[in-house]
PyMOL Python script that loads the backbone (N, CA, C, O; Angstrom):
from pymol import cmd

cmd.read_pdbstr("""\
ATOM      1  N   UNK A   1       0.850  -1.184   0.000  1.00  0.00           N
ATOM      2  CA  UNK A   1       0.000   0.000   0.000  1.00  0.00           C
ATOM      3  C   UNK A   1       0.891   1.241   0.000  1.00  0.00           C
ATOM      4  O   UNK A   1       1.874   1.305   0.738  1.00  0.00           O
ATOM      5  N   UNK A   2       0.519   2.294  -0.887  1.00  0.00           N
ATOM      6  CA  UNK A   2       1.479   3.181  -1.075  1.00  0.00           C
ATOM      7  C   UNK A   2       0.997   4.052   0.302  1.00  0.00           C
ATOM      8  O   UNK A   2       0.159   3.714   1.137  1.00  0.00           O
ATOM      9  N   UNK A   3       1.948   5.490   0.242  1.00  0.00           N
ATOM     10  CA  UNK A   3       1.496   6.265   1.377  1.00  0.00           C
ATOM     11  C   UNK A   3       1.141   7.560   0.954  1.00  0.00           C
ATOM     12  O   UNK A   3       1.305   7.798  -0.243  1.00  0.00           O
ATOM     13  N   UNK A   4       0.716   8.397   1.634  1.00  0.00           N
ATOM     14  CA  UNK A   4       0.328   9.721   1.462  1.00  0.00           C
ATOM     15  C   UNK A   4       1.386  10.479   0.919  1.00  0.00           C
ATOM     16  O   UNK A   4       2.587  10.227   1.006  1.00  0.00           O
ATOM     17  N   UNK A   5       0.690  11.697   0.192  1.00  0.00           N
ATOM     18  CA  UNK A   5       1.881  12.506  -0.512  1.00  0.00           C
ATOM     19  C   UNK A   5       1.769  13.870   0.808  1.00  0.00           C
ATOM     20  O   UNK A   5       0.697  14.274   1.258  1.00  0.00           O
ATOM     21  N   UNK A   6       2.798  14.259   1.123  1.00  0.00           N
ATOM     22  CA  UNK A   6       2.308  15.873   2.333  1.00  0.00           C
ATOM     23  C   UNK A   6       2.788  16.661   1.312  1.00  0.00           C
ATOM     24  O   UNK A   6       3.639  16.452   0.448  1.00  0.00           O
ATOM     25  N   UNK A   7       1.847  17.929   1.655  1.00  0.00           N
ATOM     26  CA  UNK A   7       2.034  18.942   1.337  1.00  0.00           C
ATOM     27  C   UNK A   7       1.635  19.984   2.566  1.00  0.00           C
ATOM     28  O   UNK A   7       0.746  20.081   3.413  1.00  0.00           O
ATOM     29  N   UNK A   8       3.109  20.876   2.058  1.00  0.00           N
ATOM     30  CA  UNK A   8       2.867  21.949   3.739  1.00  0.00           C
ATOM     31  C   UNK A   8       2.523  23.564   2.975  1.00  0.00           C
ATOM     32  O   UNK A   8       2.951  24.071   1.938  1.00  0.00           O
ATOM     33  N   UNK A   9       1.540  24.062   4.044  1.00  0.00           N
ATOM     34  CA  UNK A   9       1.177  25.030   3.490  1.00  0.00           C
ATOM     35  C   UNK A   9       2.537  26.074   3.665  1.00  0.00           C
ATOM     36  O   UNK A   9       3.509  25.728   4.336  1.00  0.00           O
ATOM     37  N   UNK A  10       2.461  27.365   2.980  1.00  0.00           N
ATOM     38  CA  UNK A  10       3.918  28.452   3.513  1.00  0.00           C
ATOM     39  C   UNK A  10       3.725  28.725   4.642  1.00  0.00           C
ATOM     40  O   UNK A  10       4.589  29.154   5.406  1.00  0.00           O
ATOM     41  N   UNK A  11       2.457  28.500   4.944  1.00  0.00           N
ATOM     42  CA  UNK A  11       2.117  29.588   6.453  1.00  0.00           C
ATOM     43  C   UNK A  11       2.830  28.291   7.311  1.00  0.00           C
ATOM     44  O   UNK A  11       3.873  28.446   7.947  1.00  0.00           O
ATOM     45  N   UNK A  12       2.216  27.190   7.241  1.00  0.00           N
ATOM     46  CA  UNK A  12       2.316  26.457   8.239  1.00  0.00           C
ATOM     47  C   UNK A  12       4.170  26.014   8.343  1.00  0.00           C
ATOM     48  O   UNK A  12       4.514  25.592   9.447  1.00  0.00           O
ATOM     49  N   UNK A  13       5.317  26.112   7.217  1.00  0.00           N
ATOM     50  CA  UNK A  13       6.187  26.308   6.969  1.00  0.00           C
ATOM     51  C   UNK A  13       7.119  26.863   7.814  1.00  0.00           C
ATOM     52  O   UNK A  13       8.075  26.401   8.437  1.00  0.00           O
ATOM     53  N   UNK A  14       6.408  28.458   7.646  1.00  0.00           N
ATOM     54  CA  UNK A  14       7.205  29.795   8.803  1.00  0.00           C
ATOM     55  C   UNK A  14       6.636  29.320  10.421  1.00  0.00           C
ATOM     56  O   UNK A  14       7.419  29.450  11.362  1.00  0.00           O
ATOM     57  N   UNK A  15       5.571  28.903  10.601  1.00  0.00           N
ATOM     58  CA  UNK A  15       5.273  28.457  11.779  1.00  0.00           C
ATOM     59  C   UNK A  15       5.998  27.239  12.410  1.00  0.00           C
ATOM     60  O   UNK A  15       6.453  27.312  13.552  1.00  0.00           O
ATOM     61  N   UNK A  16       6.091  26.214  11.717  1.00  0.00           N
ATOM     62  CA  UNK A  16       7.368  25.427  12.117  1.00  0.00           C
ATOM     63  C   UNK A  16       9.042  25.981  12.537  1.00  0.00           C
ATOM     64  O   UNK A  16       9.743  25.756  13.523  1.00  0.00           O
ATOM     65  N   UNK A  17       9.281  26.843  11.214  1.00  0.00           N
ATOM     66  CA  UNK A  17      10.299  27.676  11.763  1.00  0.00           C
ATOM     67  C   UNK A  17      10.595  28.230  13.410  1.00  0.00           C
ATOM     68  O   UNK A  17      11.623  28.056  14.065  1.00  0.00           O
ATOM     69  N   UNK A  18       9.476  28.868  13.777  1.00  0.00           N
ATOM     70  CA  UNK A  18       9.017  29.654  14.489  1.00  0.00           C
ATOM     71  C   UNK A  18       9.147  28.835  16.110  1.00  0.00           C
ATOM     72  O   UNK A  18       9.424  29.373  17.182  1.00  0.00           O
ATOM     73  N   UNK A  19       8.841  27.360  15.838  1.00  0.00           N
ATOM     74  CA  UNK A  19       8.670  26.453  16.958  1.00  0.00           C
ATOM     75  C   UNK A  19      10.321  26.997  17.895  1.00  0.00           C
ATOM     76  O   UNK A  19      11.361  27.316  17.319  1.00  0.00           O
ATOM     77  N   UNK A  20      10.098  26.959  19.505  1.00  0.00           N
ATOM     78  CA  UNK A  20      10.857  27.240  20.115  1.00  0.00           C
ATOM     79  C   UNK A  20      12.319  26.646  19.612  1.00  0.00           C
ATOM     80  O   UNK A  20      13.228  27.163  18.962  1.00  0.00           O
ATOM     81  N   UNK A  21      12.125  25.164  20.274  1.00  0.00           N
ATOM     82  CA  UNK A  21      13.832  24.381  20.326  1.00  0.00           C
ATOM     83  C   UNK A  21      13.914  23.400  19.154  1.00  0.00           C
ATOM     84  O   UNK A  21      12.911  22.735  18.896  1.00  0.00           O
ATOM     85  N   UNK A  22      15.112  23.242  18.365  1.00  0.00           N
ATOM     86  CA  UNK A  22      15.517  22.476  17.331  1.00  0.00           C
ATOM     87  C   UNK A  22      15.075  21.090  17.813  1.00  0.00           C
ATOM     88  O   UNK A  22      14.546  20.295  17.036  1.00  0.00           O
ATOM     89  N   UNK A  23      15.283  20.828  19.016  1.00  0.00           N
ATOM     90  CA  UNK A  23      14.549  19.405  19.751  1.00  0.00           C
ATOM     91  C   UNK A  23      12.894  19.358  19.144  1.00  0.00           C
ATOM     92  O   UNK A  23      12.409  18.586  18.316  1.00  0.00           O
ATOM     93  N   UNK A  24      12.393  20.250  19.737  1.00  0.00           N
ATOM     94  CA  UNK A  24      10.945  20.164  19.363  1.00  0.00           C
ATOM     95  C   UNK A  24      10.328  20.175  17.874  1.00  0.00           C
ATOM     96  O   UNK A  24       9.402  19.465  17.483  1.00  0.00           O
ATOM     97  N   UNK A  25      11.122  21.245  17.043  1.00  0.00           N
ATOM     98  CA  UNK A  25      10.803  21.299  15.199  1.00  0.00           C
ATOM     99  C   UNK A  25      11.301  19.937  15.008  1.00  0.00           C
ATOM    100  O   UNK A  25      10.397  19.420  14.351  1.00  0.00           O
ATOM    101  N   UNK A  26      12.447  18.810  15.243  1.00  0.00           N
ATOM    102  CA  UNK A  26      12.785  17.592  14.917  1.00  0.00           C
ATOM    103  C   UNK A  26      11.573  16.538  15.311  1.00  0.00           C
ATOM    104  O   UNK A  26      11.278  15.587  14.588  1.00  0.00           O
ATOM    105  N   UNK A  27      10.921  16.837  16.546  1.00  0.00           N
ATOM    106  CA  UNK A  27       9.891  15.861  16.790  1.00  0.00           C
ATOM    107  C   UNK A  27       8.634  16.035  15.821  1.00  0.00           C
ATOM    108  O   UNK A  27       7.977  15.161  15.256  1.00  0.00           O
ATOM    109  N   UNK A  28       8.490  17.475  15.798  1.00  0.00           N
ATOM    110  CA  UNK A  28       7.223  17.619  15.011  1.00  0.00           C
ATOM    111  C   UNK A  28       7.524  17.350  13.239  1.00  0.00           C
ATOM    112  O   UNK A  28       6.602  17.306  12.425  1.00  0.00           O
ATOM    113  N   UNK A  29       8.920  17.198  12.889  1.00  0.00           N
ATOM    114  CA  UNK A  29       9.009  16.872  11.541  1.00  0.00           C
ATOM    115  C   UNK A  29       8.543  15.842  11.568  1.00  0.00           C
ATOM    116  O   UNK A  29       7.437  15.640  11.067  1.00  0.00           O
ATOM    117  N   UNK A  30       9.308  14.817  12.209  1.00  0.00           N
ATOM    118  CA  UNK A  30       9.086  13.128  12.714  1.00  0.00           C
ATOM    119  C   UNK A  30       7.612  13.104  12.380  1.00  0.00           C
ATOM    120  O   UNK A  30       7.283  12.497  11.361  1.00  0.00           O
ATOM    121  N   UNK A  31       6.750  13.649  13.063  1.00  0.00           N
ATOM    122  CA  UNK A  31       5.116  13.211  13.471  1.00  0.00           C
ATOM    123  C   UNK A  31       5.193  13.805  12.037  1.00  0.00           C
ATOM    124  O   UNK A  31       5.503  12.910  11.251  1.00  0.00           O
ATOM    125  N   UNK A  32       5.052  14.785  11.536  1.00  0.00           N
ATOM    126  CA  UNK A  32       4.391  15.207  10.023  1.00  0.00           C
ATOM    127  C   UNK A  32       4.951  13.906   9.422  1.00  0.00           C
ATOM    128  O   UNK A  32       4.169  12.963   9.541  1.00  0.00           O
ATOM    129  N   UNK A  33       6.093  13.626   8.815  1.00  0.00           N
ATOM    130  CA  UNK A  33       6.509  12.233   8.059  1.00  0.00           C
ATOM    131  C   UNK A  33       5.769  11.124   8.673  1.00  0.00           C
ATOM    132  O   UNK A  33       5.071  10.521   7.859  1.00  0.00           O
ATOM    133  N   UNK A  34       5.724  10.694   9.848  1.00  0.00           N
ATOM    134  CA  UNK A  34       4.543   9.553  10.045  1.00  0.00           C
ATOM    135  C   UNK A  34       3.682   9.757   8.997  1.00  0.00           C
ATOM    136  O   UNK A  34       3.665   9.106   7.952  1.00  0.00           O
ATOM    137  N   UNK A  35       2.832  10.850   9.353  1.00  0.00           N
ATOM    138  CA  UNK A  35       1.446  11.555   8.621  1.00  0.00           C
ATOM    139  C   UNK A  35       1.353  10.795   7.271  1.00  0.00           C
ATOM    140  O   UNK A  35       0.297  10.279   6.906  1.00  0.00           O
ATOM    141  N   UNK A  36       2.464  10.747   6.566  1.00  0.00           N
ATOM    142  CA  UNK A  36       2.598  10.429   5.157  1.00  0.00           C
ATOM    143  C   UNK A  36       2.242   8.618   5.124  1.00  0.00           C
ATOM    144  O   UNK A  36       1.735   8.040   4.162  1.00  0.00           O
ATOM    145  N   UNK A  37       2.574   8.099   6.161  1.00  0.00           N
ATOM    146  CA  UNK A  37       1.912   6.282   6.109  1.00  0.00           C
ATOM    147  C   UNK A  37       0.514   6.263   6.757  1.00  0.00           C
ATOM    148  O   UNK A  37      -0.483   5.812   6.193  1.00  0.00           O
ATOM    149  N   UNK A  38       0.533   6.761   7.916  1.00  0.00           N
ATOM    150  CA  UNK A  38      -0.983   6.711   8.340  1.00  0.00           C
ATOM    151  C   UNK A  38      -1.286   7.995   8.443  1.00  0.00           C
ATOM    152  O   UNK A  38      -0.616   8.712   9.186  1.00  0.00           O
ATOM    153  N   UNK A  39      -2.106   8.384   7.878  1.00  0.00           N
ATOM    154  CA  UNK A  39      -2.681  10.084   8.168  1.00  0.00           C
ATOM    155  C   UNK A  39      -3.763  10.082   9.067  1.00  0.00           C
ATOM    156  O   UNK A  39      -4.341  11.157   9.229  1.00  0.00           O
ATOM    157  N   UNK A  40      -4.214   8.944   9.778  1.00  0.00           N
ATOM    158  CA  UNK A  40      -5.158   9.332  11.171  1.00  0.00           C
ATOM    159  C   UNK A  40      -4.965   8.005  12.038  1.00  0.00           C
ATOM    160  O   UNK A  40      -5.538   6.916  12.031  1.00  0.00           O
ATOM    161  N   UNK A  41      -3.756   8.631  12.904  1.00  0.00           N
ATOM    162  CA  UNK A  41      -2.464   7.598  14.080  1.00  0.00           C
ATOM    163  C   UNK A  41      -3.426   7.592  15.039  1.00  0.00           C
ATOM    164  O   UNK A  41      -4.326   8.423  15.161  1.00  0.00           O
ATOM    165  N   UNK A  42      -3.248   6.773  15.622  1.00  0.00           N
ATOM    166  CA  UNK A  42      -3.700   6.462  16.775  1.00  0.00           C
ATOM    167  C   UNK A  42      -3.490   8.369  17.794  1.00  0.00           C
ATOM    168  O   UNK A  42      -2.518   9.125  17.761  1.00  0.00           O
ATOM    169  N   UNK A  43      -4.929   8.550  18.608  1.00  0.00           N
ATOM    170  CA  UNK A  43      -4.994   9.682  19.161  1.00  0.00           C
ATOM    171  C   UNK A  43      -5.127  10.850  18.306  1.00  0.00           C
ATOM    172  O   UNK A  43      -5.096  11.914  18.924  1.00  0.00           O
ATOM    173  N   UNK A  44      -5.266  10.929  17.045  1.00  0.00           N
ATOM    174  CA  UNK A  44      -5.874  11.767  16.191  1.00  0.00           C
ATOM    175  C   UNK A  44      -7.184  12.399  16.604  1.00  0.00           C
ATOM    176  O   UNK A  44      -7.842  11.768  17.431  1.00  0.00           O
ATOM    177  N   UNK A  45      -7.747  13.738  16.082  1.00  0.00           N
ATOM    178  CA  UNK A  45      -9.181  13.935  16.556  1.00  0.00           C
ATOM    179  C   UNK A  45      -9.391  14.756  15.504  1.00  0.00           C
ATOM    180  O   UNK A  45      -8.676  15.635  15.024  1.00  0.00           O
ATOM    181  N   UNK A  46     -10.528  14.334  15.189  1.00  0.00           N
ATOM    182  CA  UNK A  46     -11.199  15.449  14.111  1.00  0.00           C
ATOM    183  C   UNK A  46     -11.727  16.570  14.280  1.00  0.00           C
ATOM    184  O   UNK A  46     -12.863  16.445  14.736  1.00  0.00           O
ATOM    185  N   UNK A  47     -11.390  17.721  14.105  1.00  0.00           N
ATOM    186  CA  UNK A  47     -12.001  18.788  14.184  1.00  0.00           C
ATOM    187  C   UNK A  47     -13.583  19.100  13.885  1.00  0.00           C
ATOM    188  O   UNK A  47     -14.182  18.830  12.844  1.00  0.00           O
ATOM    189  N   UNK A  48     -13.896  19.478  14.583  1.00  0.00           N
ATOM    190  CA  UNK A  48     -15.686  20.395  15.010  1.00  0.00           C
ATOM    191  C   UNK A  48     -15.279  21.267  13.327  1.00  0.00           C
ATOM    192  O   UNK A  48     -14.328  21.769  12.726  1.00  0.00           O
ATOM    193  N   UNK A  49     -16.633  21.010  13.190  1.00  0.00           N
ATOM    194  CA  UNK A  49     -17.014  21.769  12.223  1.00  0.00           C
ATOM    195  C   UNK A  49     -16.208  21.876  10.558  1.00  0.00           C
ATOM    196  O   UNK A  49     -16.171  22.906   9.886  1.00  0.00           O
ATOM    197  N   UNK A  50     -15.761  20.862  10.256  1.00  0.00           N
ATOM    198  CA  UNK A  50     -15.041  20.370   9.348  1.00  0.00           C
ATOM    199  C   UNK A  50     -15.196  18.503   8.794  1.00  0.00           C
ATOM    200  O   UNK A  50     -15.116  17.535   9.551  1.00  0.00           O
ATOM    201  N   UNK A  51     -15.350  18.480   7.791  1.00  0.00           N
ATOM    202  CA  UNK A  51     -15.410  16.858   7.521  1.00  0.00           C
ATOM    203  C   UNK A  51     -14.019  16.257   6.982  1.00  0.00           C
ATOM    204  O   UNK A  51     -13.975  15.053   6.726  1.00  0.00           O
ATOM    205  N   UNK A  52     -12.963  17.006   6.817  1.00  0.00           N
ATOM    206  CA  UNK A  52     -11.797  16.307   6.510  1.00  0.00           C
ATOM    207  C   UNK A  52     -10.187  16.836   7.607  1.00  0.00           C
ATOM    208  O   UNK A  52      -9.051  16.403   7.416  1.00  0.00           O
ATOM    209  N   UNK A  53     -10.614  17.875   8.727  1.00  0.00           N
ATOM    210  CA  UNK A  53      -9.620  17.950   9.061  1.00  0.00           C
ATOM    211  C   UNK A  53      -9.480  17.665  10.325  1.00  0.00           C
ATOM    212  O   UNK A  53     -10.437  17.744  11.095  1.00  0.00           O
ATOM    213  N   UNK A  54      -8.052  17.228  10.787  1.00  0.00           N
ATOM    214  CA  UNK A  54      -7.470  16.594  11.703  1.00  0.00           C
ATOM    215  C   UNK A  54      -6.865  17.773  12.420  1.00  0.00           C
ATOM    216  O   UNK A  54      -6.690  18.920  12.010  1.00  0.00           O
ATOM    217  N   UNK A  55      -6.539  17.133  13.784  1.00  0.00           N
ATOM    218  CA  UNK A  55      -4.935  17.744  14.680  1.00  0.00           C
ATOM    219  C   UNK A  55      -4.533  16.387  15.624  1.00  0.00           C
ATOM    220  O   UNK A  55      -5.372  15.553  15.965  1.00  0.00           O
ATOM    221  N   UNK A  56      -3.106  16.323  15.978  1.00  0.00           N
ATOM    222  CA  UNK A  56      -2.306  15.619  16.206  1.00  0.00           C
ATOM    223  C   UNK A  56      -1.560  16.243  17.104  1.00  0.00           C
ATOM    224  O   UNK A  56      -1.452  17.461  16.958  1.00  0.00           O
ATOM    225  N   UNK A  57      -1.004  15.727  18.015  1.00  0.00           N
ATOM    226  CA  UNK A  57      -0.282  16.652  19.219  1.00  0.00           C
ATOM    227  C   UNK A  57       0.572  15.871  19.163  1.00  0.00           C
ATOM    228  O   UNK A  57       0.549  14.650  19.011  1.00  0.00           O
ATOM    229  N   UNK A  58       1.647  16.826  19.333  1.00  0.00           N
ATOM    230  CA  UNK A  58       2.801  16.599  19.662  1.00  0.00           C
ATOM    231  C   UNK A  58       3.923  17.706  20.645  1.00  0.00           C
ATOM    232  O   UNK A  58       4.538  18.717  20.306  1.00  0.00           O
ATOM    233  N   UNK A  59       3.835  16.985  21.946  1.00  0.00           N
ATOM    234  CA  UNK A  59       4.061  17.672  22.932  1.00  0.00           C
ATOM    235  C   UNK A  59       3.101  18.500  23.037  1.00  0.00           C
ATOM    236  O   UNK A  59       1.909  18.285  22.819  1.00  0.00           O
ATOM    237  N   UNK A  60       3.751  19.751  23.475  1.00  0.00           N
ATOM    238  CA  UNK A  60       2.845  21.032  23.637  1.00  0.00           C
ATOM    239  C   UNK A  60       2.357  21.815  22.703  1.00  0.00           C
ATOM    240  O   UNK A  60       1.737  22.873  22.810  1.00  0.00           O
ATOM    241  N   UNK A  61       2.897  20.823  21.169  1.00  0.00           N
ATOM    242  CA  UNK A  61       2.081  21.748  19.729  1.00  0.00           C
ATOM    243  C   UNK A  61       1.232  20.602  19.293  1.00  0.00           C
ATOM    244  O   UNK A  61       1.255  19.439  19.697  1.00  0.00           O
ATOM    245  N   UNK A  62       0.404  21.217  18.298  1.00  0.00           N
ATOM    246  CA  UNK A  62      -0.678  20.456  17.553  1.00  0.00           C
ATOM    247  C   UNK A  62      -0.727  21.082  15.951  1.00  0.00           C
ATOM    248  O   UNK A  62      -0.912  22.224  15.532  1.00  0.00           O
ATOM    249  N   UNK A  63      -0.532  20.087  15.431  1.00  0.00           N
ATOM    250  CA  UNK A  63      -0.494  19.802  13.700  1.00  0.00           C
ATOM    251  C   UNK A  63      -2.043  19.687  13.678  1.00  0.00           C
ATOM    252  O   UNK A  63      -2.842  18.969  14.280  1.00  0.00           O
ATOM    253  N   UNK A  64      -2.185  20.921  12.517  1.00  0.00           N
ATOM    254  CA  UNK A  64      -4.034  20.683  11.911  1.00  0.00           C
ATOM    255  C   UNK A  64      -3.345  20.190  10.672  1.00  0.00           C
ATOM    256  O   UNK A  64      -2.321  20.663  10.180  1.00  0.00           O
ATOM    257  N   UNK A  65      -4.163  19.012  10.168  1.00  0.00           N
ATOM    258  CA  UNK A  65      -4.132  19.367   8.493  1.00  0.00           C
ATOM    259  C   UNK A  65      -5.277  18.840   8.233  1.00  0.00           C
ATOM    260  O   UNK A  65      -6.226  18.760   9.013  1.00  0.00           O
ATOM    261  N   UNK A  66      -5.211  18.353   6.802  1.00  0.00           N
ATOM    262  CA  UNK A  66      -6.494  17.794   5.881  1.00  0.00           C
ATOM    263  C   UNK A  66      -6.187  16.271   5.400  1.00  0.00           C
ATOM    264  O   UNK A  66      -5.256  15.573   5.802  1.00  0.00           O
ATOM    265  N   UNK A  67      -6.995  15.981   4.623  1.00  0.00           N
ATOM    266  CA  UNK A  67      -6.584  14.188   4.373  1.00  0.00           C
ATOM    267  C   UNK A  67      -7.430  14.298   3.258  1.00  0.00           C
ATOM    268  O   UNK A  67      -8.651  14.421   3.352  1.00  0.00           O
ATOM    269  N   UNK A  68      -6.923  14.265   2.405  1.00  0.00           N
ATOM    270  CA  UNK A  68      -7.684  13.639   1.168  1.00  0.00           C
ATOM    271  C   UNK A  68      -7.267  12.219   0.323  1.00  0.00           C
ATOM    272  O   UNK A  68      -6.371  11.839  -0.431  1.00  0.00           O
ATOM    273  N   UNK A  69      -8.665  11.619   1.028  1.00  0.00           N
ATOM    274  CA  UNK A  69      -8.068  10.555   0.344  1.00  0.00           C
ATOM    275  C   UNK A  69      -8.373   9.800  -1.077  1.00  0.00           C
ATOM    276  O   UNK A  69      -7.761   8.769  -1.352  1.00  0.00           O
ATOM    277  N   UNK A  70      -8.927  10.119  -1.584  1.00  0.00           N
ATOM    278  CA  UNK A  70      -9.080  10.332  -2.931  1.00  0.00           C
ATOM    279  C   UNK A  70      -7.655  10.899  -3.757  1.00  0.00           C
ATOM    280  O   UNK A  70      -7.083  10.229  -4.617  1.00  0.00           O
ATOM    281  N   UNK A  71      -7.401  11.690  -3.497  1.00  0.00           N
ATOM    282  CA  UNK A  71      -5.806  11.930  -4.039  1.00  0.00           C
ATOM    283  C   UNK A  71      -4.914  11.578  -3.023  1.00  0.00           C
ATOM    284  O   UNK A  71      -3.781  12.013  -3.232  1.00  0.00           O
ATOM    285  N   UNK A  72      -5.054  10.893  -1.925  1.00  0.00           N
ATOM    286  CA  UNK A  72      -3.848   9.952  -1.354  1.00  0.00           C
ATOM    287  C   UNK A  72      -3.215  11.592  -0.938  1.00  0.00           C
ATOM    288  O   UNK A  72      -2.352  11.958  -1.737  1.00  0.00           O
ATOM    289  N   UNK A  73      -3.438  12.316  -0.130  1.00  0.00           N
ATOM    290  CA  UNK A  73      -2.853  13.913   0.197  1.00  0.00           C
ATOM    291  C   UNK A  73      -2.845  14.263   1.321  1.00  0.00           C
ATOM    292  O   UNK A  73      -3.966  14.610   1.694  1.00  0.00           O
ATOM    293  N   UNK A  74      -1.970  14.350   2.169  1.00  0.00           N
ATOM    294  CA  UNK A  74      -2.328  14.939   3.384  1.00  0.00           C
ATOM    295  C   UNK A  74      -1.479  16.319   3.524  1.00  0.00           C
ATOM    296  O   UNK A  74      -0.265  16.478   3.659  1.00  0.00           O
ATOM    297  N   UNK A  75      -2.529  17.252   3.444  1.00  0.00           N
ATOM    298  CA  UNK A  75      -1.800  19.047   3.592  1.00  0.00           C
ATOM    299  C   UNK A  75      -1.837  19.694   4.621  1.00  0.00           C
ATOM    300  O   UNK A  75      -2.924  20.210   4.880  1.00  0.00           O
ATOM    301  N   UNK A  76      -0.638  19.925   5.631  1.00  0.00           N
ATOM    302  CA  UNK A  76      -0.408  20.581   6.888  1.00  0.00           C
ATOM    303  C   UNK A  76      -0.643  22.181   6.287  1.00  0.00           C
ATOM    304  O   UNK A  76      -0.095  22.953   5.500  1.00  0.00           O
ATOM    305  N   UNK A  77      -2.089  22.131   7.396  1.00  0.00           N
ATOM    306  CA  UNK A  77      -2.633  23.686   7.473  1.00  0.00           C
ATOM    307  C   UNK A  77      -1.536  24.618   8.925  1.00  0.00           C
ATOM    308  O   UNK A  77      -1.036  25.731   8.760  1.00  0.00           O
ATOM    309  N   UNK A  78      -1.426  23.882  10.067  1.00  0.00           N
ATOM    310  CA  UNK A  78      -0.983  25.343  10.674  1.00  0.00           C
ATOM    311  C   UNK A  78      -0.279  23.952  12.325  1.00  0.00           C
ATOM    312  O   UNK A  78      -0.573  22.840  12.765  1.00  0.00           O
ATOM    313  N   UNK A  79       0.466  24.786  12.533  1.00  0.00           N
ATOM    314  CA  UNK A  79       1.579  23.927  13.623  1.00  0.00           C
ATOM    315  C   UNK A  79       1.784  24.973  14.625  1.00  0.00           C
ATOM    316  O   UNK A  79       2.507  25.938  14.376  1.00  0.00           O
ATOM    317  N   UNK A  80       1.290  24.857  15.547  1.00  0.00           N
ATOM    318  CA  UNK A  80       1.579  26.041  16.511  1.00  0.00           C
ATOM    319  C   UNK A  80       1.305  25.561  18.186  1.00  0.00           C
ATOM    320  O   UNK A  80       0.638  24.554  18.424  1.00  0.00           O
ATOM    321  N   UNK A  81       1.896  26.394  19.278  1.00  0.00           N
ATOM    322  CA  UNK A  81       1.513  25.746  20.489  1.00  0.00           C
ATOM    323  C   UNK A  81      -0.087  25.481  20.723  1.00  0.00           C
ATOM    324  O   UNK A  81      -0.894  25.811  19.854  1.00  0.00           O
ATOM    325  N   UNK A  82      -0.415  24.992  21.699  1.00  0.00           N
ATOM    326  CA  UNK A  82      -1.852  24.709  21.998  1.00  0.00           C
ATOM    327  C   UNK A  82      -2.534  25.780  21.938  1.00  0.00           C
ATOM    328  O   UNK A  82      -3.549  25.948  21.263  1.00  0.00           O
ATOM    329  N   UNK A  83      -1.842  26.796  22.863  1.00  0.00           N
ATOM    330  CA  UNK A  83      -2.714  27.801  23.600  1.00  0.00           C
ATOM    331  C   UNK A  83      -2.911  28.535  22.340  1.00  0.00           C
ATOM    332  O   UNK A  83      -3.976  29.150  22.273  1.00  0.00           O
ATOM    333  N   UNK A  84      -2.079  28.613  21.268  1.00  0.00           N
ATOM    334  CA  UNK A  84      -2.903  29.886  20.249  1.00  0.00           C
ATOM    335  C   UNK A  84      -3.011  29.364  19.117  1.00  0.00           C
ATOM    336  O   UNK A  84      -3.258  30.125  18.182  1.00  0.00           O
ATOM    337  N   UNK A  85      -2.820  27.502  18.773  1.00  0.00           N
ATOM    338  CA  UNK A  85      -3.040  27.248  17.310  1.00  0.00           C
ATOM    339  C   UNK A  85      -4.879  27.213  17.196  1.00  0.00           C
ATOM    340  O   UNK A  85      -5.342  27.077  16.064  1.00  0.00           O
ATOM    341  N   UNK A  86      -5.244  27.260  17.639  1.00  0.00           N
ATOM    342  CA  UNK A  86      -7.203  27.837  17.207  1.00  0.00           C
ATOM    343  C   UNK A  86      -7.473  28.721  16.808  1.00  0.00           C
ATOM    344  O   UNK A  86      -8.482  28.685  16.104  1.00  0.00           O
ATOM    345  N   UNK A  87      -6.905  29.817  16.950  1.00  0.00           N
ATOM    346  CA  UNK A  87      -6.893  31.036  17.132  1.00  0.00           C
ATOM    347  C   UNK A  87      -7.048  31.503  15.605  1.00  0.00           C
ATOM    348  O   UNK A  87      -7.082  32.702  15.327  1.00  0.00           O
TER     349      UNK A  87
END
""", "prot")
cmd.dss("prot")
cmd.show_as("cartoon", "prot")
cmd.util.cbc("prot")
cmd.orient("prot")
């Protein structure tokens, strides 16, 4: 079975940048590349008010993206700490 193709948005890009410690942007790369074999891991939750998008925590940040699976796609919308990735 093949795996997902990612695609990262720019925004969500500079926001990775942005993540505090090189420790933490390395974990959250890690979890996005998972993303690409299973795009809804164990502890996934679907977002309210949306029919295709996800978030994923990792540590004290949370990865939103989308899943399309019809084109086999999973596109990271926005990576940011808890307290203000809703926002």
């Amino acid at each position: 079975m093949a795996g997902y193709r990612l695609l990262i948005k720019a925004s969500a890009a500079k926001e990775l940048e942005a993540v505090g410690t090189k420790a933490d942007r390395r974990r959250i790369v890690e979890r996005i590349r998972a993303l690409a074999a299973i795009p809804r891991p164990q502890g996934v939750e679907k977002l309210a008010g949306y029919a295709d998008r996800y978030r994923v925590r990792q540590g004290s940040y949370r990865i939103v993206y989308l899943v399309d699976d019809s084109r086999r796609e999973v596109t990271i919308f926005k990576i940011g700490h808890r307290k203000d990735v809703y926002r």
